[in-house]
C-alpha positions, -999 to +999 in steps of 0.1 A: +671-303+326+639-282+321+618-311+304+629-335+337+615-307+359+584-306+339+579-341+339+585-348+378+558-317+384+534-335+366+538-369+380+538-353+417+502-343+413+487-364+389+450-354+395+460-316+390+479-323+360+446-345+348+428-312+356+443-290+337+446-307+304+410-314+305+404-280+306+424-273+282+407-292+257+372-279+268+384-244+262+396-252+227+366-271+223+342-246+233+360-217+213+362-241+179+324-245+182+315-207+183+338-203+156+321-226+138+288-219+146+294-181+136+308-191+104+280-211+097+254-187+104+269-159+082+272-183+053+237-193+057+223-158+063+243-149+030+223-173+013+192-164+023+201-127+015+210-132-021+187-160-028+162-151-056+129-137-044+106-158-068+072-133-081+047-146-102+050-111-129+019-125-151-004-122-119+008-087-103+010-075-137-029-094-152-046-084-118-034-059-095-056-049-067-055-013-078-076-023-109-105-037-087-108-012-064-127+018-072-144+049-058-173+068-073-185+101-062-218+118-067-236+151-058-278+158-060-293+179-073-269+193-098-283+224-098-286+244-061-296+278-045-282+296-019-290+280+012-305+245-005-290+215+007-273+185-015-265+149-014-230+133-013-227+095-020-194+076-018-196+044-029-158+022-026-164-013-042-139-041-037-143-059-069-113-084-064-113-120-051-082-102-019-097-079+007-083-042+009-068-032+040-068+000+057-088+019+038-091+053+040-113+079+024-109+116+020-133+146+011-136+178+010-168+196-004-160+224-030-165+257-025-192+274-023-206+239-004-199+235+029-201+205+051-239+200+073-228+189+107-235+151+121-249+140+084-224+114+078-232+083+074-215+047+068-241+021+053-268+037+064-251+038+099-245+076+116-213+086+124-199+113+150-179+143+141-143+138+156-138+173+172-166+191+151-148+185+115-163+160+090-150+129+095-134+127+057-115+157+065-107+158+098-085+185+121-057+209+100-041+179+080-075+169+068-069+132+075-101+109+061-118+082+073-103+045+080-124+026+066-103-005+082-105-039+059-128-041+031-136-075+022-138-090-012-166-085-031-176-057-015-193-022-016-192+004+013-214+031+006-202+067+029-231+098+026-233+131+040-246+167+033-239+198+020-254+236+018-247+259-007-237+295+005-242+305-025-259+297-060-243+267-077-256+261-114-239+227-119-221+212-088-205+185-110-191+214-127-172+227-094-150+196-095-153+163-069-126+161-053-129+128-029-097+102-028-094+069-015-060+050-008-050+019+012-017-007+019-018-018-011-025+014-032-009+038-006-010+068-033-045+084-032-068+075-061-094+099-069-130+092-076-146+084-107-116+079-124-113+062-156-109+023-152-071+009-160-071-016-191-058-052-181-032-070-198-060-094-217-076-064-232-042-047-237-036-077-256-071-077-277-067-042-287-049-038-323-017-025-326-017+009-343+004+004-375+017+029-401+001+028-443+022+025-472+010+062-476+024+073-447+059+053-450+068+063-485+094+087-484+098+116-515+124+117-538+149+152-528+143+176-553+170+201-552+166+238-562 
């Protein structure tokens, strides 16, 4: 009874019956692809997440950029009165074949020197004092100066003066306290420091081995 109702309803109105069945099918059309389309997308994102990240270990380990970037600080004269002035030279040198990027440099003169006003300079170039401070130690965080991109190959040389308030009778003996640190080496690196061995001369150096003397072990005598 219920299946000849059915069929005489659709048969009545052909063009509605046509209507809705092809909209049935869209819908389950249209709701198979975005099931499929979000399956496919989390399988392939999954991939891509757990996919091995190939690095070339010989190269970041034989020639980091930290081993060709260095900072050398000097002071003149060594010696100083009360009331002389001195020289500060900063010299950053980009000795790799990769420019450094945002470079910054940071220093404060040690006691008893104290900063001379509008005396720093950037290649021979004058600089302004942000707010009065020196512009490698700038406002209450002391924030140095952005040297922006070095490029390869390069040296940027960063001057300015100090004045002793008091007598000084070796300033490299008060300490030199300038830093330098960039994207690639965001922990600050001081000056002058001592240059890292690379994995060549890590490898030409001997390895430190033990004597016969010092191997032998002693017979225990007991008492």
């Amino acid at each position: 009874m219920i299946s000849r109702y059915v069929w005489r309803d659709l048969v009545r109105n052909p063009r509605r019956s046509l209507s809705a069945l092809a909209g049935i099918v869209l819908g389950v059309g249209l709701f198979s692809a975005v099931l499929f389309f979000i399956d496919g997308s989390s399988a392939s994102m999954t991939a891509r997440a757990v996919a091995p990240l190939p690095l070339d270990m010989q190269r970041v380990l034989s020639d980091p950029l930290g081993n060709q970037v260095r900072l050398t600080e000097r002071i003149t004269p060594d010696r100083l009165e009360a009331g002389e002035t001195g020289h500060v030279q900063l010299e950053l040198s980009n000795r790799s074949a990769r420019p450094a990027n945002e470079v910054v440099i940071r220093d404060v003169p040690p006691e008893p020197l104290q900063y001379v006003h509008e005396s720093t300079t950037v290649d021979g170039s004058r600089i302004p004092d942000p707010g009065g401070d020196s512009p490698l130690s700038q406002g209450e965080a002391e924030l140095g100066l952005n040297l922006g991109t070095v490029p390869a190959t390069t040296t940027v040389r960063v001057a300015y003066d100090v004045r002793a308030t008091a007598a000084v009778e070796s300033v490299s003996a008060l300490g030199l306290g300038a830093t330098f640190s960039s994207r690639e080496i965001p922990t600050p690196a001081p000056a002058n420091a001592s240059e890292p061995l690379s994995l060549a001369a890590r490898r030409e150096r001997p390895s430190p081995r033990l004597s016969s003397r010092h191997t032998k072990l002693e017979p225990f005598q007991w008492t």
